[in-house]
N, C-alpha and C positions, 0 to 999 in steps of 0.2 A: 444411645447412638449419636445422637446430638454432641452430647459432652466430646464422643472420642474425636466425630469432626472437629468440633472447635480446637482441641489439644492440638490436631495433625496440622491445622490452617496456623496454629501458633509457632508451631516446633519449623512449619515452611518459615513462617515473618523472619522466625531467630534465623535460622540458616538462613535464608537470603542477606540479615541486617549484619551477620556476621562475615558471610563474602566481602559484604559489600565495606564492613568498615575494614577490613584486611587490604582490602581492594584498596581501598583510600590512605590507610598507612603507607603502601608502599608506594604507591604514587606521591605519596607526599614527603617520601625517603629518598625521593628522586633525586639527583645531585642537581640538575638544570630547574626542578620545580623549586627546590629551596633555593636557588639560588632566584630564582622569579617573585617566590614569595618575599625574599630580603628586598628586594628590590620596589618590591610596590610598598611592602612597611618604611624604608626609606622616602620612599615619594610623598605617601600618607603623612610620615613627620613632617616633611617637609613642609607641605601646605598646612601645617595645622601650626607649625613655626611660623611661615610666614600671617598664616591670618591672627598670630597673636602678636607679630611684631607693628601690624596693622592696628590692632587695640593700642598698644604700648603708643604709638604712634597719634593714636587719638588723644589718650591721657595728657602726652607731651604739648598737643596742640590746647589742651583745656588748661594745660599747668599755663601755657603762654597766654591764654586769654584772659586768662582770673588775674597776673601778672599786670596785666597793661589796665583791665579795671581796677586794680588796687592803686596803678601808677596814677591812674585820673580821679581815684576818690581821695587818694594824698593829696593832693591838687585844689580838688572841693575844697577839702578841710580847711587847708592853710589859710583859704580863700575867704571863707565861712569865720574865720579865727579872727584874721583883718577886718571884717565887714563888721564882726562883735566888738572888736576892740575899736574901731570911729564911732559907732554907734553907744558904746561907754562915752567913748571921748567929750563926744558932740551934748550927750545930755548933761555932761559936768559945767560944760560949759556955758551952756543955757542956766545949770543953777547958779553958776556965777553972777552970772546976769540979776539973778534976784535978788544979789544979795544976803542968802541965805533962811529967804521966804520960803520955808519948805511950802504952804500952802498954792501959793503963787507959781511956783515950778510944775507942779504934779498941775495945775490949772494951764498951764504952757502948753500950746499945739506944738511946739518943736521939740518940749521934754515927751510929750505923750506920744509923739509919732519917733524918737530916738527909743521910747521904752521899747513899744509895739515892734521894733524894729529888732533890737538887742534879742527880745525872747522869742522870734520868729527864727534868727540867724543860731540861738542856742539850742533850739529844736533840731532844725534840722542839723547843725552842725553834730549832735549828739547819734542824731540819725542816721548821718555818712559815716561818725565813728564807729558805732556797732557795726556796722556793713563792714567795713574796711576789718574789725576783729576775726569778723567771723571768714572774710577772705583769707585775712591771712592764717587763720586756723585752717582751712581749707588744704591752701598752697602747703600746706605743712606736712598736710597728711598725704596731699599728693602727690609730692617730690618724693616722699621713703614709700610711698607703694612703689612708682614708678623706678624706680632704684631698685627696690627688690624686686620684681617685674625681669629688669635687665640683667639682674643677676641670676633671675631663673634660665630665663632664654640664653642666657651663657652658655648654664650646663645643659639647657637643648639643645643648643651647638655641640657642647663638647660630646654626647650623647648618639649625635646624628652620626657623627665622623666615624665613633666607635663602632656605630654599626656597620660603617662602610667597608671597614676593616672586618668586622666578626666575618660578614658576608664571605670573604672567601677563607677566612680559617675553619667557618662552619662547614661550607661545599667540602675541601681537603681531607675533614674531618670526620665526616660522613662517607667519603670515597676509600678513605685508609681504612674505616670501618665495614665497610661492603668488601671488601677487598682481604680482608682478616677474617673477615666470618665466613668467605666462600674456601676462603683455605683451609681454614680450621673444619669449614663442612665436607672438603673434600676429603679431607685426611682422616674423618670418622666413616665416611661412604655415608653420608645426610646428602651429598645432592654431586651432582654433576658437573665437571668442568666443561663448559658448552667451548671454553677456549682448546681442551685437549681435544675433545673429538672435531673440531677444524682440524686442528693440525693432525691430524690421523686421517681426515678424510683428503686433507693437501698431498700428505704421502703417499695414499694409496693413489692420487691421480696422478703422481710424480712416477710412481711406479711402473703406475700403467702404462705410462708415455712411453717410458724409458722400455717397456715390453714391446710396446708397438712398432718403436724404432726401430729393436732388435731382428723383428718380424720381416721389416721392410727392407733390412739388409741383404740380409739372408733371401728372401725372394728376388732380392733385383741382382743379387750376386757378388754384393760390396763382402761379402767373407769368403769369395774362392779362396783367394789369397792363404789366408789362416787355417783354409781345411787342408790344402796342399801341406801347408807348413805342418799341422798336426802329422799327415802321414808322413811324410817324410822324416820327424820325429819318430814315429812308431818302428818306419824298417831299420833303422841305426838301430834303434835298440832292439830290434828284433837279432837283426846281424850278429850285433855286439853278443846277445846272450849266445848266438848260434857256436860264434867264434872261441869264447867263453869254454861251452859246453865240449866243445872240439880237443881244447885243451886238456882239458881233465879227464878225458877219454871216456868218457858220457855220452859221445856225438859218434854214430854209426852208419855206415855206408848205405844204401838206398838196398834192398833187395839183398837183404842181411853181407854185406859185405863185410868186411872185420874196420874196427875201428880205424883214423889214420897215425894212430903214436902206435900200432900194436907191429912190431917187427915182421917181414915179409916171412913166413915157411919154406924152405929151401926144399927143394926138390932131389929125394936120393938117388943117385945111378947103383944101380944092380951091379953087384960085381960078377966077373967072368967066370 
């Protein structure tokens, strides 16, 4: 018992799920709904174009910022390059001074504060160099994302356009198709032109009118005229057959009188 419930409460779901997605095809067959639906997937690109040319847009701003810190670690460097090279200069020149006492130079406060100095500037100098590598590897990889980036959203553009266009070849196309299929359905007898029975129902009230008209003539007396003329029609030709008739000797006197073509009877006198 159980069992055949559950079957009957399933075979309801199917029929209902099946209405209901039939229901939804054709709503969604609708010429004004697709053409609503194109419209919001248009919108939908739209913002999902713009917030990636927003991304693109942030890249561009990082490509510029990595740019201007590369332009000031260039700058360091040079900078760091010069400070190395006085710092060589300056302890040569202090060994000059000693005449070539290696002992007495490396003993030198001005040689030992130009060493300290030299491998302080080659440190860091080595230090902003890496940095400045690894920028410019950077900036490398981010100019050809950013470039291909722009050449996606290109054919996002070009993508969007095309939709804007499909939007009404698909409407057109969908209506020439509704439009094909009701004829072709009407012409097997599958379904009904709800446009013929208007116009059958426009003629019978064209009909009607035109009977009511007739009604109201005829009652108010706008056809004496025309009945006169009918009779008057009828006794002509009544006449006419009468006169007709007359001739052909067809046509006879009221109270058996003899015809009028048939010769008088002479009346004999008795002889004496």
């Amino acid at each position: 018992m159980f069992g055949a419930l559950g079957r009957l409460l399933r075979s309801i779901g199917y029929l209902f799920t099946g209405k209901m997605d039939k229901a939804g095809e054709g709503l969604r067959s609708n010429p004004d709904v697709i053409k609503a639906n194109y419209d919001r997937i248009v919108r939908e690109k739209r913002s999902r174009i713009n917030t990636y040319k927003d991304a693109i847009a942030g890249m561009i701003a990082q490509e510029e910022s990595k740019k201007q810190r590369l332009q000031t670690l260039v700058g360091e460097i040079e900078k760091l390059e010069q400070l190395k090279a006085g710092a060589a200069a300056k302890a040569r020149k202090v060994a000059q001074s000693h005449n070539g006492d290696a002992e007495a130079v490396k003993k030198d406060p001005e040689y030992l504060k130009c060493s300290a100095a030299f491998k302080d500037f080659s440190s860091t100098l080595q230090e902003k160099q890496d940095r400045a590598a690894e920028i410019e590897a950077d900036l490398e990889q981010l100019v050809t994302n950013v470039e291909g980036h722009k050449t996606q959203i290109q054919s996002l553009m070009r993508e969007l356009d095309q939709l804007k266009e499909e939007k009404h070849d698909a409407v057109a196309d969908v209506m020439s198709a509704q439009e094909e299929k009701q004829l072709a359905d009407m012409m097997t007898g599958l379904a009904e032109d709800r446009t013929g029975e208007e116009l059958r129902e426009l003629r019978e009230l064209r009909n009607k009118a035109k009977a009511n008209a007739r009604i109201s003539r005829e009652v108010a007396g706008l056809d004496a005229q025309k009945a006169e003329d009918d009779f008057l029609a009828y006794a002509q030709a009544d006449a006419a057959e009468d006169e007709f008739d007359a001739l052909i000797g067809l046509s006879q006197e009221a109270d058996g009188a003899p015809a009028v073509n048939e010769a008088p009877v002479k009346t004999s006198i008795p002889e004496s």
